[in-house]
C-alpha positions as CSV (number, residue, x, y, z in Angstrom):
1,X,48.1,9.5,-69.7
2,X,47.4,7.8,-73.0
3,X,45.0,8.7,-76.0
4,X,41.5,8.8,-74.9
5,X,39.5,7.3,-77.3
6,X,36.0,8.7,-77.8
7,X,32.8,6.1,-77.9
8,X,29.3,6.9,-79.1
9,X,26.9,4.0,-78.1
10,X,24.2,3.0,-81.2
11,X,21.0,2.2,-80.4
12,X,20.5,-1.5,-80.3
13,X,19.6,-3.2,-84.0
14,X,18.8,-6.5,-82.6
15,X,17.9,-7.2,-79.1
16,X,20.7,-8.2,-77.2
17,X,23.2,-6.9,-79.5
18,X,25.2,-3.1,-78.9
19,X,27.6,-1.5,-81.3
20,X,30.1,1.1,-80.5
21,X,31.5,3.8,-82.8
22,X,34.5,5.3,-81.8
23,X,37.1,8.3,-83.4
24,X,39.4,5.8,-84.3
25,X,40.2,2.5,-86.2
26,X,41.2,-0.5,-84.8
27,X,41.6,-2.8,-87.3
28,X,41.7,-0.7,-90.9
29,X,39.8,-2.6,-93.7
30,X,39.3,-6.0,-91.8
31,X,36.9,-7.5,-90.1
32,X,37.7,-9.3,-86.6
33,X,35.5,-11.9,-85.0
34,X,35.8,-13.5,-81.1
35,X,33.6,-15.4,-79.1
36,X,33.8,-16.5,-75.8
37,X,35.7,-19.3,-74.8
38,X,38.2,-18.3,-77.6
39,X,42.0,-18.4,-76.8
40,X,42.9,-14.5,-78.0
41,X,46.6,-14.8,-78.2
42,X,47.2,-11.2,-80.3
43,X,48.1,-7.9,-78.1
44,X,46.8,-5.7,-81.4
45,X,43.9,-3.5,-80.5
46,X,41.1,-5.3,-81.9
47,X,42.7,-8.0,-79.4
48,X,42.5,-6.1,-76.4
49,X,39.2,-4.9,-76.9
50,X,37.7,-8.6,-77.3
51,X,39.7,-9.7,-74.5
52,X,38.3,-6.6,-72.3
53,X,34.7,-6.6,-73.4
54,X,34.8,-10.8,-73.2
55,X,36.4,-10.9,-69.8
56,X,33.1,-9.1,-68.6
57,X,30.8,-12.1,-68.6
58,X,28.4,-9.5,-70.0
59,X,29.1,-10.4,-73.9
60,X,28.6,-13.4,-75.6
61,X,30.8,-12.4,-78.9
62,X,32.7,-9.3,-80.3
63,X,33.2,-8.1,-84.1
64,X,35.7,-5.0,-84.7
65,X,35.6,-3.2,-88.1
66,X,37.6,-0.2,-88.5
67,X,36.1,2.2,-85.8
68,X,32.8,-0.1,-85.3
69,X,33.0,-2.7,-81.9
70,X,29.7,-4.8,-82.1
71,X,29.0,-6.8,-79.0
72,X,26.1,-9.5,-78.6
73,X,25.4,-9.5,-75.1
74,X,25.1,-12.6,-72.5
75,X,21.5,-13.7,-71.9
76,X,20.0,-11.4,-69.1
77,X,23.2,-8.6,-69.1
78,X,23.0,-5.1,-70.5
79,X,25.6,-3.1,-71.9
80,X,26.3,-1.4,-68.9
81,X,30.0,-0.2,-68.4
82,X,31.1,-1.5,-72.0
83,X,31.1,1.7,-73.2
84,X,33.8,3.0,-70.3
85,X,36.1,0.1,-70.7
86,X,36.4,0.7,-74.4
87,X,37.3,4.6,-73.8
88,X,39.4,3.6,-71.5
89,X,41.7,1.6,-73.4
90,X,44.8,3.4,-74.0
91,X,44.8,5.3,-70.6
92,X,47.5,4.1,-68.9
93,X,47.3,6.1,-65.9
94,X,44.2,5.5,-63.9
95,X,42.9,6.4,-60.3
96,X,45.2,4.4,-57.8
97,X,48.6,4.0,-60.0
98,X,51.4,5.9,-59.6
99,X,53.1,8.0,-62.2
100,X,56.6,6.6,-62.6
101,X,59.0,9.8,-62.2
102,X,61.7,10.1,-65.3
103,X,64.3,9.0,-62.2
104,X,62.7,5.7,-61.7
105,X,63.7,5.1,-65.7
106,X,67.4,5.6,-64.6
């Protein structure tokens, strides 16, 4: 199933911008920026995450810090949904996949 990873969604401190905190770090002491239109090559977490959250359309740019994701957000989108796809990250089994049985490893 994955580690579920736990999100709290901050009150905006700028309009247009939303930042995450979640029960875990992503990146330990450094800081990751991406903007869209970036090339992310990188399959680390902080990766995935920008390339999840980017792929939306909804977000403009993303910075991880440790356990913090900070999103500015498209003109006219919300944050609606961000929040989901970041808890869902490391849940590899979702609605409408099939669990591989230990035979199929063979």
């Amino acid at each position: 199933m994955g580690q579920l990873v736990s999100v709290l969604k901050e009150t905006p401190v700028n309009h247009g911008t939303v930042r995450f905190e979640t029960n875990r770090s992503f990146t330990g002491m450094g800081h990751e920026r991406y903007t869209a239109g970036d090339t992310i090559i990188g399959n680390r977490p902080p990766d995935e995450i920008a390339k999840i959250l980017l792929g939306t359309g909804q977000v403009t740019s993303v910075h991880v810090y440790a356990q913090t994701v900070t999103c500015q957000l498209a003109s006219g989108s919300t944050s609606d949904g961000l929040k989901e796809l970041i808890e869902g990250l490391y849940t590899h089994y979702k609605p409408g996949v099939e669990v591989p049985s230990p035979e199929s490893f063979g």
